[in-house]
ChimeraX commands (.cxc) that place a marker at each C-alpha (Angstrom):
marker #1 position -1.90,-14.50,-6.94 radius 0.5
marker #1 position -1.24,-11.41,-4.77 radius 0.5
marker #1 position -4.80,-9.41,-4.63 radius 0.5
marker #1 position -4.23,-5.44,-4.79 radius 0.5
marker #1 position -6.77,-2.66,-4.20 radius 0.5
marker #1 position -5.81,0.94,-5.28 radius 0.5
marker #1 position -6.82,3.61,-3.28 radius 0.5
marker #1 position -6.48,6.99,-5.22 radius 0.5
marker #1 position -8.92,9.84,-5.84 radius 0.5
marker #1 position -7.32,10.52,-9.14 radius 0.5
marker #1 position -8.91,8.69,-11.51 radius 0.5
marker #1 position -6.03,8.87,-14.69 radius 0.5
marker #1 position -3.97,7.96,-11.29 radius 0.5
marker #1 position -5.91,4.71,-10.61 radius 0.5
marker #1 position -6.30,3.44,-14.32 radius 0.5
marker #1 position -2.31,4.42,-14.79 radius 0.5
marker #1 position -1.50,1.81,-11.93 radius 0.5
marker #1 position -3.84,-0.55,-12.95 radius 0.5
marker #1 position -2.46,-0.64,-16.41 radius 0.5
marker #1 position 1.14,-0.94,-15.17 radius 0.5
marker #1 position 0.32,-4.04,-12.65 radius 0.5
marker #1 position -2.19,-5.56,-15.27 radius 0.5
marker #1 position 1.10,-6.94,-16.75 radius 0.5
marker #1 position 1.93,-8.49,-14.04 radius 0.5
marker #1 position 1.38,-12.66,-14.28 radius 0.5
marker #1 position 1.33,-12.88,-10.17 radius 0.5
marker #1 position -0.73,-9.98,-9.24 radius 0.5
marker #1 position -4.21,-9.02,-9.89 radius 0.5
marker #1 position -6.05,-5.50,-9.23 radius 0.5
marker #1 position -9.25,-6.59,-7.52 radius 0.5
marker #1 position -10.50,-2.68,-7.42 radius 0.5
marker #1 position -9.71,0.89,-7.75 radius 0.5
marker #1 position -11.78,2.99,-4.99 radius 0.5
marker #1 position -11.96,6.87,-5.04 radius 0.5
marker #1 position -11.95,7.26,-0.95 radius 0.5
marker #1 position -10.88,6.07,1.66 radius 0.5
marker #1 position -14.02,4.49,3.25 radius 0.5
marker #1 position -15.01,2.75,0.10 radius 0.5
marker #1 position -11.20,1.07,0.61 radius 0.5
marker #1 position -11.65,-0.08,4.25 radius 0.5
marker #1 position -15.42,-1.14,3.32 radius 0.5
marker #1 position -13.79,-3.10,1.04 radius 0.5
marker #1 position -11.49,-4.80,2.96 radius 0.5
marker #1 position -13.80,-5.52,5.72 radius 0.5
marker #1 position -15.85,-7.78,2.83 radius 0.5
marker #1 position -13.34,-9.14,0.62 radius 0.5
marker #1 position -9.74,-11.05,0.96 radius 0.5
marker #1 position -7.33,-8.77,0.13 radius 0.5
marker #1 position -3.44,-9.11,0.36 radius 0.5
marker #1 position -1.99,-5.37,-0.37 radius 0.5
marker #1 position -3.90,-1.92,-1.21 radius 0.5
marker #1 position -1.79,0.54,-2.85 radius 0.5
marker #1 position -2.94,4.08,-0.87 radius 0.5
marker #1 position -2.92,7.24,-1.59 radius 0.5
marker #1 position -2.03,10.30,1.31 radius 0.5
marker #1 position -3.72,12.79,0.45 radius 0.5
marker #1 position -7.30,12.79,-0.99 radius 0.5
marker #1 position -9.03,16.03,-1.86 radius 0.5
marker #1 position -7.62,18.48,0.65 radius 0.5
marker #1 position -7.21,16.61,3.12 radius 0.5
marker #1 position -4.40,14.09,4.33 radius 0.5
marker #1 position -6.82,10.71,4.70 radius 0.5
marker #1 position -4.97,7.99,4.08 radius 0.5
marker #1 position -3.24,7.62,7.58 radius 0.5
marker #1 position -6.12,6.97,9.39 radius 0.5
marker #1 position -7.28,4.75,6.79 radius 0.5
marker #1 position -4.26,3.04,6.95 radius 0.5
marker #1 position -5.12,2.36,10.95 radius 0.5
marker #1 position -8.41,1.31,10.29 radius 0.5
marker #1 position -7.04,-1.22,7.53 radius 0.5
marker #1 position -4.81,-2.48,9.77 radius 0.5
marker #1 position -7.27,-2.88,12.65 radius 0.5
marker #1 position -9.43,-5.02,10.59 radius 0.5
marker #1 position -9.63,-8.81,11.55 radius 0.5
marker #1 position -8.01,-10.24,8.86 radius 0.5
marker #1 position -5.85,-6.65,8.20 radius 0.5
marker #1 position -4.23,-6.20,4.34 radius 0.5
marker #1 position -0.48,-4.76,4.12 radius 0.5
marker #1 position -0.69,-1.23,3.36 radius 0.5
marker #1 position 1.72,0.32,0.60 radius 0.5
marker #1 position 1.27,4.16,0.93 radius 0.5
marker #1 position 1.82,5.62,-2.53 radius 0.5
marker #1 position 2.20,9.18,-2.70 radius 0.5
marker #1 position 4.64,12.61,-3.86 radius 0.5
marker #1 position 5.25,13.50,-0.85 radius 0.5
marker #1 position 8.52,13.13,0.57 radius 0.5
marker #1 position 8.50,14.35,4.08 radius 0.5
marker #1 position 8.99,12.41,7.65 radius 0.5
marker #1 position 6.11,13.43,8.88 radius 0.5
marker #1 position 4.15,11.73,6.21 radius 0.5
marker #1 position 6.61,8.73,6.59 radius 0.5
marker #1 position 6.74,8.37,10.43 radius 0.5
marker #1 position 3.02,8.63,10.23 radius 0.5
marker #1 position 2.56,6.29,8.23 radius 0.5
marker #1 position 4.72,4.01,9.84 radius 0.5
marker #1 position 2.77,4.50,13.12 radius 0.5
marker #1 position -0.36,4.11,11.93 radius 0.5
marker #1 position 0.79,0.35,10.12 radius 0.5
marker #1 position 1.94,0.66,6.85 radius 0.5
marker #1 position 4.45,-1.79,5.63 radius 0.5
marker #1 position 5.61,0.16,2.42 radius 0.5
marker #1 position 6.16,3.78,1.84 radius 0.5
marker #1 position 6.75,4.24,-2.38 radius 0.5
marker #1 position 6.71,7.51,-4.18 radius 0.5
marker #1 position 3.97,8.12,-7.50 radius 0.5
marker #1 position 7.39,8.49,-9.74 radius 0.5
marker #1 position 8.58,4.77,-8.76 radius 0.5
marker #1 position 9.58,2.89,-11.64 radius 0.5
marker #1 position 7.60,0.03,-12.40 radius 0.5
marker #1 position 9.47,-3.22,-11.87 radius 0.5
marker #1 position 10.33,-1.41,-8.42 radius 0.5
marker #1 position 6.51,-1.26,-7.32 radius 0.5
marker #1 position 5.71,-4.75,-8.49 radius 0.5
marker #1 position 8.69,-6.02,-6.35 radius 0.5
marker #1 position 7.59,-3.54,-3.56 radius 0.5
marker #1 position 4.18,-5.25,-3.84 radius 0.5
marker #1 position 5.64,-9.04,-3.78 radius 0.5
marker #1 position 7.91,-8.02,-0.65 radius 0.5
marker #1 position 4.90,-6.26,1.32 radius 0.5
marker #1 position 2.36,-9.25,0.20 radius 0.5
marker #1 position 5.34,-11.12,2.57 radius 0.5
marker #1 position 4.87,-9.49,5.18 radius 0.5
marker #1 position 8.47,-7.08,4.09 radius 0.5
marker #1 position 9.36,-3.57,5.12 radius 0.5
marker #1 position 9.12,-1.52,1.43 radius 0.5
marker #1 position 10.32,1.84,1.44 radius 0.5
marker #1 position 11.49,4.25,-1.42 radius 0.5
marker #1 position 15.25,5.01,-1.33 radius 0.5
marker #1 position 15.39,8.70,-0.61 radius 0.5
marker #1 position 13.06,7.65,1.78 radius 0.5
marker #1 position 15.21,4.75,3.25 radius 0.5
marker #1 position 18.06,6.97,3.64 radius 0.5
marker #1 position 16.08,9.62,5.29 radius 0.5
marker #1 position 15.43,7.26,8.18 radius 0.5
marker #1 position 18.72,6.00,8.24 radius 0.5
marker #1 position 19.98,9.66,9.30 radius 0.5
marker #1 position 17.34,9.59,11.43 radius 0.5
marker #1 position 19.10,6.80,13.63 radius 0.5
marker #1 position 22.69,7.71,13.11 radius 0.5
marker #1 position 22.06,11.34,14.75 radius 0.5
marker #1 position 19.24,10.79,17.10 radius 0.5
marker #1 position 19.93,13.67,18.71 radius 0.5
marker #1 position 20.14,16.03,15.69 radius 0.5
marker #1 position 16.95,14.46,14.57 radius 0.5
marker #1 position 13.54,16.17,15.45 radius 0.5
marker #1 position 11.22,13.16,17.02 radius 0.5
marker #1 position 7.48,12.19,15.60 radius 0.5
marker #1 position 5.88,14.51,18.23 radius 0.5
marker #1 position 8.23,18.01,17.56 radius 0.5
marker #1 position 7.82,16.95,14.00 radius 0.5
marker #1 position 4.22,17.03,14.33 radius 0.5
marker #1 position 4.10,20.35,16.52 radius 0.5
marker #1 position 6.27,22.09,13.68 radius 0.5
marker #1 position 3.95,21.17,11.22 radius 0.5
marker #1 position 0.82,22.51,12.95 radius 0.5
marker #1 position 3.47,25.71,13.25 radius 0.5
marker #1 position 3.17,25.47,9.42 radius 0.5
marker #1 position -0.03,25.78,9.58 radius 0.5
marker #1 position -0.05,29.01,11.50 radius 0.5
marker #1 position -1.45,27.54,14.76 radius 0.5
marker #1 position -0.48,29.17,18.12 radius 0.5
marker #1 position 0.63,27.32,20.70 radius 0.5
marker #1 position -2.68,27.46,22.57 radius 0.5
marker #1 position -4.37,26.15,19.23 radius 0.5
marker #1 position -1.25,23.50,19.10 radius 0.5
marker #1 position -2.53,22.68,22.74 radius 0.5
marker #1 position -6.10,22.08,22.11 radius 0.5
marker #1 position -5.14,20.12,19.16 radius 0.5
marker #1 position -2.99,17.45,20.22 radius 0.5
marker #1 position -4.62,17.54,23.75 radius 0.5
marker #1 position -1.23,19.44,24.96 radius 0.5
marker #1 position -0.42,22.03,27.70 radius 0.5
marker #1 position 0.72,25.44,26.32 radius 0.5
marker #1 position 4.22,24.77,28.33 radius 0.5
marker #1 position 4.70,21.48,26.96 radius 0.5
marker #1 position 4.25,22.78,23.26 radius 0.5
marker #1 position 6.51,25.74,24.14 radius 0.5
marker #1 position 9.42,23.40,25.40 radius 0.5
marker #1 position 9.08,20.77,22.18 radius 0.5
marker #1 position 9.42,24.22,19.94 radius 0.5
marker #1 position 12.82,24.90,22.02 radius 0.5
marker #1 position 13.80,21.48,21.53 radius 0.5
marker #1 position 12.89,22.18,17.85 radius 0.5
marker #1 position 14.77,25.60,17.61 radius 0.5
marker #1 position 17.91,23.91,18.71 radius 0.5
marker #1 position 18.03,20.86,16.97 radius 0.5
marker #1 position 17.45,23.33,13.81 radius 0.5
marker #1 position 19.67,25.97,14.90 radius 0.5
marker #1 position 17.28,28.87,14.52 radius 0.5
marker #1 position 15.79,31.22,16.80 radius 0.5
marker #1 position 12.16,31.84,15.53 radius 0.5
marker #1 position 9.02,30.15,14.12 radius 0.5
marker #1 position 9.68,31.27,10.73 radius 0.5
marker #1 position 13.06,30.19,10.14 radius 0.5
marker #1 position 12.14,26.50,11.93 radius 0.5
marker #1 position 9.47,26.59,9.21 radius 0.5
marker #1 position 11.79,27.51,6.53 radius 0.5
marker #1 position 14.80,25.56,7.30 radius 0.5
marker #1 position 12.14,22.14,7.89 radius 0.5
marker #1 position 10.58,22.92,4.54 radius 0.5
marker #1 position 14.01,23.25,2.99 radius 0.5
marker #1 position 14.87,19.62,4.39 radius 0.5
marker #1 position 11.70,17.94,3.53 radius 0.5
marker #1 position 10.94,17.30,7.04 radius 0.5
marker #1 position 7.26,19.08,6.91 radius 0.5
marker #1 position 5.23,20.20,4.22 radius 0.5
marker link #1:1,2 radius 0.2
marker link #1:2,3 radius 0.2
marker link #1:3,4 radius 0.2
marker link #1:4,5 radius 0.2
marker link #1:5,6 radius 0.2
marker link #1:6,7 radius 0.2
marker link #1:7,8 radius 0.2
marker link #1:8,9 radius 0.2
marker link #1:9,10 radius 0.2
marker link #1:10,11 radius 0.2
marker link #1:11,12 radius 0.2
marker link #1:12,13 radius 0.2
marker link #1:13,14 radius 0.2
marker link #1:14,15 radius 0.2
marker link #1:15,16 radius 0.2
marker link #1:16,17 radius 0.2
marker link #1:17,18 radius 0.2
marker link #1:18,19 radius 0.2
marker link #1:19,20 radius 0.2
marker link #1:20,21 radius 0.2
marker link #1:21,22 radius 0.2
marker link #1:22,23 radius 0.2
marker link #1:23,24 radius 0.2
marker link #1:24,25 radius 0.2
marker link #1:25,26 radius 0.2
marker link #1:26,27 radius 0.2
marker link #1:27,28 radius 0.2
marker link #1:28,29 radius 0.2
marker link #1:29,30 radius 0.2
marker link #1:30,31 radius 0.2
marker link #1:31,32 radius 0.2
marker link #1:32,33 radius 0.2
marker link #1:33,34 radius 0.2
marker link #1:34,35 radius 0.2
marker link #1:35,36 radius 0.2
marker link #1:36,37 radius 0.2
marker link #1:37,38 radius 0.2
marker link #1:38,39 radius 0.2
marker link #1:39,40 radius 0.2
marker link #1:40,41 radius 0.2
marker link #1:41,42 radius 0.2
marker link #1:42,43 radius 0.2
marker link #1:43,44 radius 0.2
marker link #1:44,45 radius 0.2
marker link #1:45,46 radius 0.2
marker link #1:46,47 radius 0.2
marker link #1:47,48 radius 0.2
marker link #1:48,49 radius 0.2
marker link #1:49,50 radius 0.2
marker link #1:50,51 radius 0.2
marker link #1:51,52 radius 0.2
marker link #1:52,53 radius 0.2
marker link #1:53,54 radius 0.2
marker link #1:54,55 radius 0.2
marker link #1:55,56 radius 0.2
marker link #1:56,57 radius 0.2
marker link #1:57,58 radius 0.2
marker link #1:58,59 radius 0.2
marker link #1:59,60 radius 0.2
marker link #1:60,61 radius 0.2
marker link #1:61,62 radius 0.2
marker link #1:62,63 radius 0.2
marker link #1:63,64 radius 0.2
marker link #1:64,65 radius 0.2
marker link #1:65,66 radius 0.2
marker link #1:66,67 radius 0.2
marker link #1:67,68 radius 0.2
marker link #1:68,69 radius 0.2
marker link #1:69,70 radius 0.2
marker link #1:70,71 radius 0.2
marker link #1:71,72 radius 0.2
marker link #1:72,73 radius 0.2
marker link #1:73,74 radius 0.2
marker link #1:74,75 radius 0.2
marker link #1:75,76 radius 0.2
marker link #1:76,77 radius 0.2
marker link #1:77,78 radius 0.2
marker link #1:78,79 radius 0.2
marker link #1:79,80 radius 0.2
marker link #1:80,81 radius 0.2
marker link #1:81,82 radius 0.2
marker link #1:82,83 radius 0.2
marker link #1:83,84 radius 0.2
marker link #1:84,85 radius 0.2
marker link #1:85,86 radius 0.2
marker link #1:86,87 radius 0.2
marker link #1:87,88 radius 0.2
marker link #1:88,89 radius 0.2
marker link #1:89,90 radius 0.2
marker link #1:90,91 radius 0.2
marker link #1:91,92 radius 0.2
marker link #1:92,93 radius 0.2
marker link #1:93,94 radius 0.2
marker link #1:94,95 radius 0.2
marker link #1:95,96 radius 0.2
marker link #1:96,97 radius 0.2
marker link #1:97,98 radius 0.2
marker link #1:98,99 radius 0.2
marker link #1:99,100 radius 0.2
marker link #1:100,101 radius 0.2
marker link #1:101,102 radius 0.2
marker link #1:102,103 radius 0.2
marker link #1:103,104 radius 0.2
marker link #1:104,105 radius 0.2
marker link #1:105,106 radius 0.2
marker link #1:106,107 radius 0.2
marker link #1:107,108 radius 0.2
marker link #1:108,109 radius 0.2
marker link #1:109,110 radius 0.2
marker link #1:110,111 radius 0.2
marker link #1:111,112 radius 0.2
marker link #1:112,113 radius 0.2
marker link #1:113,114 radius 0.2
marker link #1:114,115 radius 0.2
marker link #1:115,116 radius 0.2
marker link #1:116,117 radius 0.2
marker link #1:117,118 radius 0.2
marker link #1:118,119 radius 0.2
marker link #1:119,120 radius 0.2
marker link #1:120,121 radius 0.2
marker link #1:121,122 radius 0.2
marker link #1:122,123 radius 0.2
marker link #1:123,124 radius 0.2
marker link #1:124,125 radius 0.2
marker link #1:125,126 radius 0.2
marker link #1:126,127 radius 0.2
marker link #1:127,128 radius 0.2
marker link #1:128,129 radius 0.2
marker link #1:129,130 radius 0.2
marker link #1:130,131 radius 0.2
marker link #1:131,132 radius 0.2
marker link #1:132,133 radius 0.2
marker link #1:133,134 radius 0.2
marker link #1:134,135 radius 0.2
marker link #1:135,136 radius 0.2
marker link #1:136,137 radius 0.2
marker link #1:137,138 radius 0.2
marker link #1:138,139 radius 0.2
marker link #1:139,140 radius 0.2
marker link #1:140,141 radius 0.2
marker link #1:141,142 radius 0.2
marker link #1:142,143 radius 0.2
marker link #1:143,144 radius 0.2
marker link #1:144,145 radius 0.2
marker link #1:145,146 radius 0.2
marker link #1:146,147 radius 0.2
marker link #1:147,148 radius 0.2
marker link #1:148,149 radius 0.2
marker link #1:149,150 radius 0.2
marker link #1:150,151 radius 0.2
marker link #1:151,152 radius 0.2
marker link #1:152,153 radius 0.2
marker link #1:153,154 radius 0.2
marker link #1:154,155 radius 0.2
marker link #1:155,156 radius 0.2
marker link #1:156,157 radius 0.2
marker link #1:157,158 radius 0.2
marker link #1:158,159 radius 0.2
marker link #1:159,160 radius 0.2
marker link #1:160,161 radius 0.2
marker link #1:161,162 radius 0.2
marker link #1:162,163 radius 0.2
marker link #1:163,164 radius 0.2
marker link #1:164,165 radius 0.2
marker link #1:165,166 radius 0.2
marker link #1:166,167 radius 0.2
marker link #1:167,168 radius 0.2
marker link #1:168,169 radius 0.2
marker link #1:169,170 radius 0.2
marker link #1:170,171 radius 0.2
marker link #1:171,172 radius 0.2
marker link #1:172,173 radius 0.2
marker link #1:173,174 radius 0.2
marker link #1:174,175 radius 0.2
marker link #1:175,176 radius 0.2
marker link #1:176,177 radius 0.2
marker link #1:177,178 radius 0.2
marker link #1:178,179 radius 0.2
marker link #1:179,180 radius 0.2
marker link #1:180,181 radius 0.2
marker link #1:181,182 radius 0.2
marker link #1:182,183 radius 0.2
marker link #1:183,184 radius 0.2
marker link #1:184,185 radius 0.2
marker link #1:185,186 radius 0.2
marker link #1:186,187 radius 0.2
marker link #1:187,188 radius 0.2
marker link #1:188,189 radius 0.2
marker link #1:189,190 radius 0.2
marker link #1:190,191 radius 0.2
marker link #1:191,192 radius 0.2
marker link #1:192,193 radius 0.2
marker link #1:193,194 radius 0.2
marker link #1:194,195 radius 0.2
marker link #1:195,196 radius 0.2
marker link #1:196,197 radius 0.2
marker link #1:197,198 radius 0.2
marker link #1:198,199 radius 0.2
marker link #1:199,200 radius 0.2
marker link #1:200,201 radius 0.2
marker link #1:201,202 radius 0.2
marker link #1:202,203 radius 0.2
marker link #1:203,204 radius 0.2
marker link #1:204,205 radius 0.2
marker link #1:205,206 radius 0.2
view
């Protein structure tokens, strides 16, 4: 039996994923937790093969960190982030920070039960927009913006300067300034707008 935790802080969410994998003969919802600290607290107590997590909760994008601390835990559960968001900075993030899955909310759902039986191995389970996105990724490496200028461009987004950019990712000012070049030509646009626009417009930010 393959023991799932769901990690949402949408409750109609929760009980619609619950429902869905309470068919399921091999697998068995052990819990549905609202944050992210109930999730890890969780963990930390209780055997537990795959939790099913959520990005963002509230405001705030939560469930990459938790995802780390998950995975840092002695006896660490896969992590299936589960979310609507579509964007390589979410996925590389997640990635990073552990997770062994990356499914979209509108998955069908024979293809979440098999993406929880292939992570519960120890499988890579990714969506297949999301599978092809990475595959680009490697064929044009140098078209391709990397984690880091994908992160600076997002904090762009934001409407950071590149002093703020700095202080936040414990950067200098001339080292943010050259990964927004490196951005501007792999983009082929000449201001902070239009590398905003045109990243937007590819699903590569927010």
């Amino acid at each position: 039996m393959i023991r799932v935790i769901l990690a949402d802080d949408h409750p109609v969410v929760r009980a619609g994923l619950a429902a869905v994998l309470d068919l399921e003969d091999d697998i068995d919802v052990l819990d549905q937790v609202a944050t992210t600290d109930a999730a890890v607290a969780l963990c930390a107590t209780t055997p537990v093969d795959v939790v099913l997590m959520d990005l963002q909760f509230g405001d705030q994008v939560m469930g990459i960190d938790a995802t780390r601390r998950l995975r840092s835990l002695p006896e660490p559960p896969q992590v299936i982030v589960l979310t609507t968001y579509d964007v390589e900075t979410d996925v590389l993030a997640a990635v990073d920070a552990g997770a062994v899955g990356y499914l979209l909310k509108d998955a069908d759902p024979a293809a979440l039960a098999a993406g929880i039986r292939d992570a519960a191995r120890g499988e890579t389970v990714l969506a297949p927009s999301i599978a092809q996105r990475l595959v680009r990724r490697t064929l044009r490496p140098d078209t391709s913006l990397s984690a880091r200028e994908l992160e600076v461009l997002g904090l762009v987004a934001q409407g950071m300067s590149n002093q703020q950019i700095g202080e936040h990712l414990f950067l200098s000012q001339a080292t943010v300034k050259s990964h927004l070049v490196h951005v501007f030509g792999k983009l082929g646009v000449d201001s902070r707008t239009a590398a905003v626009a045109t990243a937007r417009s590819a699903g590569l930010i927010r």
